[in-house]
C-alpha positions as CSV (number, residue, x, y, z in Angstrom):
1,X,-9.5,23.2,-21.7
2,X,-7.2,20.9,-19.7
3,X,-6.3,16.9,-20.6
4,X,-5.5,16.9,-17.0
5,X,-8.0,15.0,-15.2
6,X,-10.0,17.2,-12.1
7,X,-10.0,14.2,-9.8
8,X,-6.3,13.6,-10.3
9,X,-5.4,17.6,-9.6
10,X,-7.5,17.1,-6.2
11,X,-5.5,14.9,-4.6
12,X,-3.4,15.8,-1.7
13,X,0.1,14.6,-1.6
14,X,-0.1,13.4,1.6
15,X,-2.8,10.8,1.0
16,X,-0.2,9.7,-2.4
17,X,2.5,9.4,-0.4
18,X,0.8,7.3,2.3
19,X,-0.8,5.1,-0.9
20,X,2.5,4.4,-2.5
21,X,3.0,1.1,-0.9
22,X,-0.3,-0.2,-2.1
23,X,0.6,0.7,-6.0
24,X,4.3,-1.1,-5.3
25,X,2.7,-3.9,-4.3
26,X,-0.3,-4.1,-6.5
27,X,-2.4,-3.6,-3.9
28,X,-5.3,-0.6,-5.3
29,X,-7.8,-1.1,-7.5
30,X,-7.5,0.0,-11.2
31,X,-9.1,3.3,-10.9
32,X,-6.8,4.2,-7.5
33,X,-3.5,3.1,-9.3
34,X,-4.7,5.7,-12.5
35,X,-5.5,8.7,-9.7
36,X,-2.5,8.3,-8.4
37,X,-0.4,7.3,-11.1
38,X,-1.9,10.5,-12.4
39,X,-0.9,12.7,-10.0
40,X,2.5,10.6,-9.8
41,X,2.9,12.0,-13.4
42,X,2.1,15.9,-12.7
43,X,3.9,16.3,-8.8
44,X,7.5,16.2,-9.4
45,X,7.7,15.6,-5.2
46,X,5.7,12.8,-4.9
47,X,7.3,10.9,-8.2
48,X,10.5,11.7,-6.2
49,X,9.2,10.1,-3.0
50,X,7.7,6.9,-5.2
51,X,11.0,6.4,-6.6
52,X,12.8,6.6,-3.4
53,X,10.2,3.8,-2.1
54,X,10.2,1.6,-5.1
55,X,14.2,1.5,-4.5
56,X,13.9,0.9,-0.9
57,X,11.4,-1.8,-1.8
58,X,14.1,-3.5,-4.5
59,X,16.5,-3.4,-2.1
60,X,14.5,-4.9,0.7
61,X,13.6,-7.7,-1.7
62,X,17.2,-8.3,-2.7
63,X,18.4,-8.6,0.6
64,X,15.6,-10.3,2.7
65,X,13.8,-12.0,-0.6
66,X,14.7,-15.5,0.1
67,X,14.3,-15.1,4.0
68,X,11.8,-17.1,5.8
69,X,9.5,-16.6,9.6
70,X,10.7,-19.7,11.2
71,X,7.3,-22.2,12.1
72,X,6.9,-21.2,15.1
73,X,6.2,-17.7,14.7
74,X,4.4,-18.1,11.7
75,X,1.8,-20.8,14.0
76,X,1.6,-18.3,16.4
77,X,0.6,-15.3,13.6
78,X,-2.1,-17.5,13.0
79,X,-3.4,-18.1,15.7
80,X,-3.2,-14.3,16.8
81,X,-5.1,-13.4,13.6
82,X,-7.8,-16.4,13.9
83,X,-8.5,-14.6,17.5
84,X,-8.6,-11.5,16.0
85,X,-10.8,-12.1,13.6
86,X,-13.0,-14.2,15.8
87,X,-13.0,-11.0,18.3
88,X,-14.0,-8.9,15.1
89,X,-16.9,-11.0,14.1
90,X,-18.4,-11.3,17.9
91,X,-18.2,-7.5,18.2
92,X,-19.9,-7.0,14.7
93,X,-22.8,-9.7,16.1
94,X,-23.3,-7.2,19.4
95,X,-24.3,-4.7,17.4
């Protein structure tokens, strides 16, 4: 019998690869991060890929770390995203 989790085994490297952000940033819950740290561990391709993202990732920070959205583009971001969420909510009332 196998110490390989079934779940982990199922999962199709595609939808790792397109999660690998969200474990760089912290961003899954605990039981996504150990499915696909799990298959991370047993898919020499995707481990490849995660590395080559969490190096893109350090280097973005290095370089860009420090750098700011000047005020006025961070007022209007919020203002887009307070209509869009307004939008949202009226459209979820129509229902």
């Amino acid at each position: 019998m196998s110490d390989i989790d079934p779940e982990l085994t199922q999962l199709d490297c595609s939808a790792v690869i397109a999660d690998v952000w969200l474990l760089l940033d912290n961003e899954c819950d605990e039981n996504a991060r150990k499915r696909l740290q799990g298959h991370l561990d047993t898919c020499p391709s995707c481990l490849a890929h995660y590395g080559i993202e969490r190096q893109l990732k350090t280097l973005v920070n290095r370089k860009c770390g420090g750098d700011q959205a000047p005020q006025g583009l961070r007022d209007r971001l919020r203002v887009e995203i307070r209509k869009t969420v307004i939008i949202q909510e009226v459209a979820e009332t129509d229902r």
